[in-house]
N, C-alpha and C positions, 0 to 999 in steps of 0.2 A: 224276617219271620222268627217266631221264638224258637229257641233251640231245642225246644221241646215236641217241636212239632214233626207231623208227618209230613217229608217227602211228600208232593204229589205229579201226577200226570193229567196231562190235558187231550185228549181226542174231538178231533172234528166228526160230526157225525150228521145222519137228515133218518125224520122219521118217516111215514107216510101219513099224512091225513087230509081226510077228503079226498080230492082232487089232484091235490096237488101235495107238499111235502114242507116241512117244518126243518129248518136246519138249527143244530142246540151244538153245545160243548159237553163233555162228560168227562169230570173230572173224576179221578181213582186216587186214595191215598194211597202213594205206597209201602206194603209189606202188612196192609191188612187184605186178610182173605173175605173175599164177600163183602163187601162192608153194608151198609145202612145208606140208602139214598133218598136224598131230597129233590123235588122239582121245581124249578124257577122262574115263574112268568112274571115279563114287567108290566107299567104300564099304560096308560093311552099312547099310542103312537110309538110309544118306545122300543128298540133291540136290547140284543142282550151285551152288546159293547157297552152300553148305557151302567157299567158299573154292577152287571151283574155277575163278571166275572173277579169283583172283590169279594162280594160276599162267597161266592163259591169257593174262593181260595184262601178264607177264613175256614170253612165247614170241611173242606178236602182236609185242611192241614191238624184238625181236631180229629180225624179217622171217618168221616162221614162223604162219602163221594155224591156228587152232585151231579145236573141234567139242565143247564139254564138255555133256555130255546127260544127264538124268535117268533112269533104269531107267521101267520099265513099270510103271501101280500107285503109284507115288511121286511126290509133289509133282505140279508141275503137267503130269504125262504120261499116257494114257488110260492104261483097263482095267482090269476088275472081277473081285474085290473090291478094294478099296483095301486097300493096305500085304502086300500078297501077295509073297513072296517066292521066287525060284524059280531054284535056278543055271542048271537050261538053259535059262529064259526069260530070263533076262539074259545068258548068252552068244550069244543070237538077238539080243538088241539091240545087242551089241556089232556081231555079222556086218553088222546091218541098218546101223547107224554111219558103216561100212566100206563099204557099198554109196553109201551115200548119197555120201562125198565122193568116191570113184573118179570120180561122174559129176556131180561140183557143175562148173560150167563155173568157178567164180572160184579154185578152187586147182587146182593140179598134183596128179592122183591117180596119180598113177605115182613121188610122192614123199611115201609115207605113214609113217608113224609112231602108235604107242600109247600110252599114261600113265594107270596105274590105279594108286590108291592103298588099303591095307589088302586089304576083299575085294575090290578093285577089283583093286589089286595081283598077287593070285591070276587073275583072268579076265584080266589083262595076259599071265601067261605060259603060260596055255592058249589063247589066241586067238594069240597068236606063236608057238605049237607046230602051228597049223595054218595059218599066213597066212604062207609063205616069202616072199612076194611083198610083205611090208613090209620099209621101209628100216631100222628100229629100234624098241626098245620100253622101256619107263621100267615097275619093275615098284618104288614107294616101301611100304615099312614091310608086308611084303607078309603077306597070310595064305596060307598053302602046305600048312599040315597038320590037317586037322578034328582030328583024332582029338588029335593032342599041343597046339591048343587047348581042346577040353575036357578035356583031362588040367589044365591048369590052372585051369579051372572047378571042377574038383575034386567028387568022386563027392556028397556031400551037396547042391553045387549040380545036379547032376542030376538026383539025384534028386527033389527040388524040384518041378523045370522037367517032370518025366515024363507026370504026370496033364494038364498040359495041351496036349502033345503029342497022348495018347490022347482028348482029349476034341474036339481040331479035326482030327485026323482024322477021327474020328466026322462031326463037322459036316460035312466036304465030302463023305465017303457019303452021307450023308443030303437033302445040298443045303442048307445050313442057314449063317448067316451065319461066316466064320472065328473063332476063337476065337483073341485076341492073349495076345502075350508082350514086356515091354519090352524094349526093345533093348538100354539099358544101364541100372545101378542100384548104389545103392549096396551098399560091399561085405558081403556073407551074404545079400542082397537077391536070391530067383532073376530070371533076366534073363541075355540071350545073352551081358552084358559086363559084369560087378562089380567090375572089377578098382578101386582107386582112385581112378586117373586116368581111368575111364570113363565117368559122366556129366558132368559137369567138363571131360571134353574135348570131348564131344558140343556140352555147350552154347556154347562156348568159338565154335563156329564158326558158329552162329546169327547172320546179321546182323539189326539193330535192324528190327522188325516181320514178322518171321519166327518162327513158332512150330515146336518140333522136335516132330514126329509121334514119340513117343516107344514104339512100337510095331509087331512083326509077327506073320504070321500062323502059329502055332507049328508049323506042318506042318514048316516048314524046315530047321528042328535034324534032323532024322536026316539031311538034304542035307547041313546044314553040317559035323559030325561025319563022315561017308563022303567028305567033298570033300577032294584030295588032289595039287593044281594043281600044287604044287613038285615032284612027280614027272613031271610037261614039260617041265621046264627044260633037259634033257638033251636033249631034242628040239629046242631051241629055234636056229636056223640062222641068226641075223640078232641083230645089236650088239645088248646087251638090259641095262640100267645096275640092278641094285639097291640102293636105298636102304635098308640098313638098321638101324636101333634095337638101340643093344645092351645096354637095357633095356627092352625092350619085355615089356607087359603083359600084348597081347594075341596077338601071334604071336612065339612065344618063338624066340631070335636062333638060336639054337646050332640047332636042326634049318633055319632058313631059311638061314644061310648054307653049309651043309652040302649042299640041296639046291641053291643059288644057283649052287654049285662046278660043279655037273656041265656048265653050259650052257657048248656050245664055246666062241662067241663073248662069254659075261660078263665084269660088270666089275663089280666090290662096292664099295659106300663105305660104310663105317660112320660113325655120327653116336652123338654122346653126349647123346642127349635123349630123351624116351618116345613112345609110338604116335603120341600127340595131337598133337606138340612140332612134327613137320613143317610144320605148318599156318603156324605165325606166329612173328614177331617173328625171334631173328637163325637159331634153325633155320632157320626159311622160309626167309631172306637166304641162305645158306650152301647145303641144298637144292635152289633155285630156280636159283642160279648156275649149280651142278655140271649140274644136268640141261640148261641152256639152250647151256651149251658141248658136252653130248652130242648135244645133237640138233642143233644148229649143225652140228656136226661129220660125223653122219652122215645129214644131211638136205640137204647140201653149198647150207645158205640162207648169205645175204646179211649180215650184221648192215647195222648203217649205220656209215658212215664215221664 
């Protein structure tokens, strides 16, 4: 860590949403009072062990305390079935996120901030198309367009993936247990990501004794394919940084920075690495910089001397 930096502290913590409950990290710098916080959702499939406690510990140690949470269904967060997938029940968690630190008495919630990454990235800039009342939003390697994601899944992996759509839907008419789909696989392999770099990347961000739950529950795919988050961007009223891949595998660049354009207040940085690449080594470095001078910036925190 630089010697410049801020001390920080780490708390385990669970919020309430819905049903059931979301478990996150909050990290505090310390020896700043109140600070500025940010919220952190990953994403498809992902926790927040998934390397979201780096970026958190770049942002803590600049004076900016952080909230990086796990979806509902996932890792160590309630509600059943496990590994259920659901865009509007993960935009409830984001809300509930948001609720929670407005009234955390140890940060300043009247200086709030977002950061979602992939599909996280996508519920970054639909929750900042309805949260005017944030100070800024971080939207990295973002997914924005269902439909011209499964265009590159390409029609025979669809078709693949179809029968077991039809068969967990069935299950949950029925009441019956979900009916999984891997998350990601290798390539011709059906699975919601084949791209090359897609399980390879997934595992890449497993810390040592951490197993990756390598599946969801297939209802999702028609969500995922109708979700269409990059069409808020436009809406979006408040500084809002996109990070993005301009070889990306899994959210293809040319429609994201196209819709990235329309947001008043954006600001695009392109990177020459792939979806996965943001996570580590000098991507991270580079990444990690740019965003912590954005939200510095309009989070008007403190760095340390």
């Amino acid at each position: 860590m630089d010697k410049t930096a801020y001390p920080f502290k780490r708390r385990d913590i669970h919020f309430k949403s819905g049903e059931a409950f979301c478990s996150a990290w909050l990290y505090l710098p310390v020896g700043v009072e109140r600070p500025p916080v940010v919220v952190l959702g990953h994403g498809l499939g992902a926790v927040r062990e998934m390397r979201l406690d780096a970026y958190s510990e770049r942002f803590a140690a600049a004076g900016i305390a952080t909230l990086a949470f796990t979806y509902r269904y996932f890792g160590d967060s309630g509600g059943s079935p496990r590994q259920l997938m659901s865009v509007k029940r993960q935009l409830a968690d984001w809300d509930a996120a948001l609720d929670f630190v407005k009234t955390c008495p140890d940060v300043d919630g009247s200086r709030v901030a977002i950061w979602g990454s992939s599909f996280g990235g996508g519920h970054a800039i639909q929750v900042a198309s309805r949260h005017p009342e944030l100070k800024a939003a971080i939207s990295q390697c973002p997914f924005t367009d269902g439909l011209e994601s499964a265009t590159a899944l390409g029609l025979r992996g669809t078709l693949k993936i179809t029968p077991v759509v039809i068969r967990d839907l069935a299950a949950r008419l029925f009441g019956k247990p979900p009916v999984m789909v891997p998350i990601a696989a290798l390539p011709g392999q059906p699975a919601l990501m084949n791209a090359h770099d897609a399980l390879p990347g997934y595992l890449a961000l497993m810390p040592k004794g951490l197993a990756f739950v390598n599946r969801v529950a297939a209802r999702v795919i028609p969500e995922i394919v109708s979700y269409r988050p990059g069409r808020r961007a436009g809406k979006v009223q408040l500084p809002i940084l996109f990070c993005v891949s301009r070889t990306d595998t899994v959210t293809p660049p040319e429609r994201t920075i196209a819709m990235a354009g329309r947001a008043p207040h954006g600001e695009i940085k392109l990177y020459d690495c792939g979806h996965f690449d943001f996570y580590l080594g000098q991507h991270f470095e580079r990444a990690v910089s740019d965003q912590t001078t954005f939200l510095t910036r309009h989070l008007q925190a403190h760095p340390a001397a």
